[in-house]
Each structure stands twice: as structure tokens, then as C-alpha cells.
C-alpha positions in Angstrom: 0.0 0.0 0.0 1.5 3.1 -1.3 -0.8 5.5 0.0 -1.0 6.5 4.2 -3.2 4.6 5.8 -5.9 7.0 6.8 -9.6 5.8 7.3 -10.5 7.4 4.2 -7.4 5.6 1.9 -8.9 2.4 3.5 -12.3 3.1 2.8 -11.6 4.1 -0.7 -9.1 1.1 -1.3 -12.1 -1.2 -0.1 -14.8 0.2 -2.8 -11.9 -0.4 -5.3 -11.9 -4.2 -4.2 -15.9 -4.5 -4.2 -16.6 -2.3 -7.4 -14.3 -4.5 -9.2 -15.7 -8.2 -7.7 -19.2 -6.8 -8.4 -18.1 -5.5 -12.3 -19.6 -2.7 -11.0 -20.6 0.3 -13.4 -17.7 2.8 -13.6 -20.2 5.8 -13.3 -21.8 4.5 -10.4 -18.3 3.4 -8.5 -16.8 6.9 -9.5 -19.8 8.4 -7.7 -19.6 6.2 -4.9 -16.1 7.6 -4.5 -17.2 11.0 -3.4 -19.8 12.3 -0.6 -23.0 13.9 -1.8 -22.5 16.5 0.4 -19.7 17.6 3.3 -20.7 20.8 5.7 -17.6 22.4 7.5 -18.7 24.7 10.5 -17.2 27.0 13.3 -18.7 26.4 16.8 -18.3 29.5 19.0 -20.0 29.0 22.3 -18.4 30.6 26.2 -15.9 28.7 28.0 -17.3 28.3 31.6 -13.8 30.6 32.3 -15.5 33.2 30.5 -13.2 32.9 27.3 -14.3 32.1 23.8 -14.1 28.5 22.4 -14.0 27.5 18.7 -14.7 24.2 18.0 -14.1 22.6 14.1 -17.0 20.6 13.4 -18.5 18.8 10.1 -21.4 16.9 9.0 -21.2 14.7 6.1 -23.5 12.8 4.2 -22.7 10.2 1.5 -25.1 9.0 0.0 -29.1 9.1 -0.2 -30.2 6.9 -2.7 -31.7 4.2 -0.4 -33.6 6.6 1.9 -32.3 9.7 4.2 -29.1 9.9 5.1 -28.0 8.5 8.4 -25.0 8.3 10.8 -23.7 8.9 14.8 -21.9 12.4 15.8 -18.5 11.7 17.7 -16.6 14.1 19.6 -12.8 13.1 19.9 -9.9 15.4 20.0 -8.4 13.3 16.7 -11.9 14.4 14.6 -11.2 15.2 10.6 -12.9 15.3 7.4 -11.3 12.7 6.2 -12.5 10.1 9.0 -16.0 11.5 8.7 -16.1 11.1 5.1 -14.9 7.3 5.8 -17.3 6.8 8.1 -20.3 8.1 6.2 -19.1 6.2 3.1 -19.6 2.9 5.7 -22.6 3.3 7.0 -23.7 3.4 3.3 -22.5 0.4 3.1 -23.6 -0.8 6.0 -27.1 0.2 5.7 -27.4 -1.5 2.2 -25.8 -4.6 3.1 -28.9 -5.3 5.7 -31.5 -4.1 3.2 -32.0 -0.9 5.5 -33.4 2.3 3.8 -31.2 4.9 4.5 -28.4 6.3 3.5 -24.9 7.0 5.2 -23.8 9.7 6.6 -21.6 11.1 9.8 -20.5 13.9 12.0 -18.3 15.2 14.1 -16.6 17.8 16.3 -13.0 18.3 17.3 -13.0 18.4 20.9 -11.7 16.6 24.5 -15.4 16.0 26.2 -13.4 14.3 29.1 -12.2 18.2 29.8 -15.4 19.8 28.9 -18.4 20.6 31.9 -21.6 19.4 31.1 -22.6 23.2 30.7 -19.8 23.4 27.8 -20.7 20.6 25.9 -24.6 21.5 25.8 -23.8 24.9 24.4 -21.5 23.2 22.1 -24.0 20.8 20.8 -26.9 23.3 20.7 -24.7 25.4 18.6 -23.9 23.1 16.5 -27.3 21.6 15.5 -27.8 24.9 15.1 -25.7 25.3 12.4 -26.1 22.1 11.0 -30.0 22.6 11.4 -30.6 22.9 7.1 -29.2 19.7 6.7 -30.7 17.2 9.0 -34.2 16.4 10.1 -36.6 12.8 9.3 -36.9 12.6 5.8 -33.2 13.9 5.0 -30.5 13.0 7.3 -31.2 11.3 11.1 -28.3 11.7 13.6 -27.3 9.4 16.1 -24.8 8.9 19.0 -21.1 7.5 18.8 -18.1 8.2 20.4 -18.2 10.5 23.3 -22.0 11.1 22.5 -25.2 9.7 24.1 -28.8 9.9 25.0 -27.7 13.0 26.4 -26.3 14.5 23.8 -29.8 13.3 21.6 -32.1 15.0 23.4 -30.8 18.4 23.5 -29.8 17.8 19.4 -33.8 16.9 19.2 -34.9 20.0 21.5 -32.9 22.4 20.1 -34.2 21.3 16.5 -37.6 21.3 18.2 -37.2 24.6 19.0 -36.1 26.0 15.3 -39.2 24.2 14.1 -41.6 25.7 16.8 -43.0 22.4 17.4 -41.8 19.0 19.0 -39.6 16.7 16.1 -39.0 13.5 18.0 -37.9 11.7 15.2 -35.1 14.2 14.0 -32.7 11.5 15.5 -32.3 8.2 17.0 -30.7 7.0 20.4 -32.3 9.9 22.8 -33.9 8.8 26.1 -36.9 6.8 26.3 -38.9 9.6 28.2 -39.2 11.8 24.9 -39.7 8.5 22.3 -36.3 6.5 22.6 -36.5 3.1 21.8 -36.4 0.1 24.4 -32.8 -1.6 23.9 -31.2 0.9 22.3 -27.9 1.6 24.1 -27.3 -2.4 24.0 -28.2 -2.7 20.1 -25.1 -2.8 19.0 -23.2 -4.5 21.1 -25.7 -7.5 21.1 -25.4 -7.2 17.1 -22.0 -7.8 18.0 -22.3 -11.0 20.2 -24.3 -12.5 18.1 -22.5 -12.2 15.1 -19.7 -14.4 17.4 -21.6 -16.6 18.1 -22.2 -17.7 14.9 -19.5 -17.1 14.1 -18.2 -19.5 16.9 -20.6 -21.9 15.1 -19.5 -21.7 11.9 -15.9 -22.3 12.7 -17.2 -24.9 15.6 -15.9 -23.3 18.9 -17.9 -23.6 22.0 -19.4 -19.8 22.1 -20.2 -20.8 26.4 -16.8 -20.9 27.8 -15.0 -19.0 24.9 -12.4 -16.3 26.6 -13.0 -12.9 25.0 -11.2 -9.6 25.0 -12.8 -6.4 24.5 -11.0 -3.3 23.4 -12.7 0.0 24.5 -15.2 -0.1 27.9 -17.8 2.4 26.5 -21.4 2.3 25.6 -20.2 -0.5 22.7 -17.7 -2.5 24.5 -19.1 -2.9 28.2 -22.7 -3.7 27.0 -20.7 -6.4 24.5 -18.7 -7.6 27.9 -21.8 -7.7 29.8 -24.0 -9.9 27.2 -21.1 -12.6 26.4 -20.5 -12.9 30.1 -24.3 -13.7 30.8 -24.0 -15.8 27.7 -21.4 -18.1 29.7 -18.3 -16.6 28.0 -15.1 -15.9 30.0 -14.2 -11.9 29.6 -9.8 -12.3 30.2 -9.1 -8.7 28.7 -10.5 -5.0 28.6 -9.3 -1.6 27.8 -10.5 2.1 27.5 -8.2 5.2 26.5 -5.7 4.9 29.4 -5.2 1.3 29.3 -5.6 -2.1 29.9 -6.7 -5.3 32.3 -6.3 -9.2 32.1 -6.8 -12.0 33.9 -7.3 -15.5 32.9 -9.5 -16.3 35.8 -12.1 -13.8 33.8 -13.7 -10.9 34.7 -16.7 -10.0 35.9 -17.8 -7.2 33.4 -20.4 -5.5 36.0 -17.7 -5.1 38.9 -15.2 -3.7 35.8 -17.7 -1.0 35.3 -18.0 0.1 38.7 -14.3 0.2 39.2 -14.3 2.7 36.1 -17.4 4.8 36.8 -15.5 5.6 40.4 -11.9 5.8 39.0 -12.2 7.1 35.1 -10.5 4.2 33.8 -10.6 0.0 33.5 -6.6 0.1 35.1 -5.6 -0.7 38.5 -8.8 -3.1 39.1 -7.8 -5.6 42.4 -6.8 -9.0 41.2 -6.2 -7.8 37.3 -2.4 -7.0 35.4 -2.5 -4.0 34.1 -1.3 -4.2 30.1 -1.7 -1.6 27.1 -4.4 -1.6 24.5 -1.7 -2.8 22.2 -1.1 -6.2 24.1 -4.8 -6.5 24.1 -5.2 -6.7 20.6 -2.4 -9.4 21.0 -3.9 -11.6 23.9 -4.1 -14.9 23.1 -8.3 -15.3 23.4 -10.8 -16.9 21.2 -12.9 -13.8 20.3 -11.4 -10.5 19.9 -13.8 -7.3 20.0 -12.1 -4.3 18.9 -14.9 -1.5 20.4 -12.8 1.3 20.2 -12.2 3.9 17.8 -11.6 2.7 13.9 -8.2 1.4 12.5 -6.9 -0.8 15.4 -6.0 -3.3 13.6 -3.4 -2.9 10.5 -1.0 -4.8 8.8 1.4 -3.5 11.0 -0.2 -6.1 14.2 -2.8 -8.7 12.0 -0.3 -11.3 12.5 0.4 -10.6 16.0 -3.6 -11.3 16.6 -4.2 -14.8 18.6 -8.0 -14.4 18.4 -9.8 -17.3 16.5 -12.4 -15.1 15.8 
């Protein structure tokens, strides 16, 4: 691979692969290559210091051809254009491959919410729905949560479009609280999409899903819920990690207890009765089922063959 290995070099190296296994039409795969539509905005909202902050943020959206666009909105102090167009570009992909009838599309702001007050991130989301606001709503382009985003985040996206609109828009995105029209099950969707997906996968290559030892790289909404669900499925969790670092032990975890430990101390590390390791000897623990829930791009060509996992 000549090129760097961004998100976006990937993404656009894997529609290469497809278009040419499908024979696809070189009209539709050049379009394919490029976002319908990518909006670049400047937050400005009050510090809780009283200074100014200016926050790059972006909104793009792929492709609409199935239905209305749709896509989470991360905040991570690593943000770009070019891993928001990759990501839209997948959930296009995504959202075909399962026959659903959207579109893809993603967004994004450049920021450290793990330094941010609950006041500043309100006024930061407000403002950008805000400016945002021409492009989204139910029949054009749904946002959802991802990294660093939640229910929380949802509901003042949906009241603050509610408010442009004069009237209540519950539907303007997906993943708010179930007191103003969430669904039930949401925040463990996707990480039960996940288990499953092992387990028949485990099925498929026959391993004994009850009593395989997992890791699970990243401990948020994704990566505990997935913890939690192979656990009560009879799996044996050996390895976790978040942004700081890393746990094992081969006597398992109990996923529950992990999360307390990091709801009281900010991180997975230092748990009683666990070695500490890094995210990077993680990916390497020798396990049966591997669940990278972090952020994209963990795995490269640089560590594939470093991987134990069966699965």
C-alpha cells in the first residue's frame, strides 16, 4: 500500500476491491467515490472561564439513494474530514448490506469532552445543531450517538431542532432517552449485534461460544454492554481496555464489577486481582474472540499477525 493509511485511503481502497468483484458500473463506482455533500462549521459558544471557544466541526453525508441519510456524531480530540467522510461512506455500506433504507452519513466535532463541563458541551451541541439545522431532520439526514455522544447529547440535538421548528420533532434522530420516544434496547443494540455475530460465528468455525475467553478493546457504551452480554452468555471476559489502558486475567472478569471500578476511578486500570497491560497487548492476547470497540483502524497490517484471536 503506497498510500497512508488514513480511514479514508482504506475506505476508498475497499470500494476499489468491491466495485471490481461486483463488475460494477464505472459511473456509479466513481460516484460512490465521493460524498453527496460535506458541511464544515465553526462552533463559537463561552468557555465556563468566561473565554471564547472555537470548535471545528463537520457533517457529512454520503449518499441518499436508499432513503435519508444516516449516521452517529463523535466528539474526539483526533476528529477530521477525512475520517467523517470514511465513516459516512460505511454506513452506506452498512445500511445497504442489511437491506435498511437509509443512506450513510456522519459527524463530528473536534474536541476533549473528558475536559469539557456538562454546561460546555450543551452549548457546544446546541450550537452546532444549530448550524447544522438545514441539513438534518426525518426525511433527509437522522443523527445518532457514537463516540463520546449519548442519550444526552440526543435530546438536547432533538430539542434544540424542536425549538427552530416551533414544534416538538422527535424523530429528528435516533438514540435519545426513552422519556421523549427513545426506543427500548437501544444503548445495547449494537453490542448484542456484535455477540451474536460471534456466536455464529463461533458456530460456523465450531468453537464452543459458552466458555470462549474474550477480549474487548474499549469499555464504553459498545464495548461494556458487548462484555456484559457474552459474560451472561457463559463466555469468560480475560481482557479489557479504555483510553488509558488495559486489564487481564485468565481467571475472567466479571464485566459488572469492571464497570463500577471505572465509573469511580475514570479508567478500567488498576482493578484488584487484574495486570494492568496496554491496549496494544490486548489486541495481541491470546483469546478466542477478539472485539475491537474502540475507535476505527486498530487493527493494520502492522499487528494482523500478531492477533491470537480465533475469531
Amino acid at each position: 500500500m503506497g498510500k497512508t493509511q488514513t480511514a479514508l485511503n482504506i475506505a476508498l481502497e475497499q470500494l476499489d476491491i468491491a466495485a471490481e468483484k461486483l463488475n460494477l458500473d464505472r459511473r456509479i463506482h466513481e460516484t460512490l467515490k465521493h460524498p453527496k455533500r460535506s458541511l464544515i462549521v465553526s462552533i463559537t459558544i463561552k468557555m465556563d472561564n468566561g473565554e471564547i471557544g472555537v470548535f471545528a466541526g463537520c457533517r457529512v453525508q454520503h449518499n441518499d439513494a436508499r432513503g435519508p441519510f444516516k449516521g452517529g456524531i463523535r466528539y474526539h480530540p483526533n476528529v477530521t474530514l477525512d475520517e467523517v467522510t470514511a465513516l459516512a461512506m460505511w454506513m452506506t455500506w452498512k445500511c445497504a448490506v442489511v437491506d435498511i433504507p437509509y443512506g450513510g452519513a456522519k459527524g463530528g466535532v473536534c474536541c476533549n469532552p473528558k475536559k469539557m463541563s456538562t454546561g460546555e458541551l450543551e452549548r457546544m451541541t446546541r450550537r452546532y445543531t444549530s448550524l447544522i439545522l438545514d441539513v438534518i431532520g426525518p426525511y433527509r439526514d437522522v443523527p445518532a450517538p457514537d463516540v463520546y455522544t449519548d442519550a444526552q447529547t440526543m435530546a438536547w440535538i432533538m430539542d434544540t431542532y424542536s425549538q427552530f421548528k416551533g414544534y416538538s420533532v422527535p424523530e429528528c434522530v435516533t438514540g435519545k432517552p426513552l422519556s421523549i420516544g427513545g426506543s427500548e434496547g437501544r444503548v445495547e443494540a449494537t453490542s448484542l449485534g456484535v455477540i451474536v455475530c460471534a456466536r455464529e460465528a463461533a458456530k460456523h468455525l465450531g468453537l464452543n461460544f459458552k466458555g470462549a475467553t474474550v477480549a474487548v478493546q474499549g469499555y464504553g457504551t459498545v464495548g461494556w454492554n458487548a462484555a456484559k452480554i457474552a459474560h451472561d452468555m457463559g463466555c469468560k471476559i480475560v481482557a479489557v481496555s479504555d483510553s488509558v489502558g488495559g486489564i487481564y486475567c485468565s481467571e475472567g472478569l466479571n464485566p459488572r464489577y469492571i464497570y463500577e471500578h471505572k465509573s469511580k476511578t475514570s479508567s478500567v486500570v488498576n482493578c484488584e486481582a487484574c495486570k494492568n497491560i496496554t491496549n496494544e497487548e490486548l489486541l495481541e492476547t491470546k483469546c478466542d474472540i477478539l472485539i475491537p470497540a474502540a475507535l476505527e483502524n486498530q487493527i493494520t497490517k502492522a499487528n494482523a499477525d500478531k492477533i491470537k484471536a480465533k475469531i
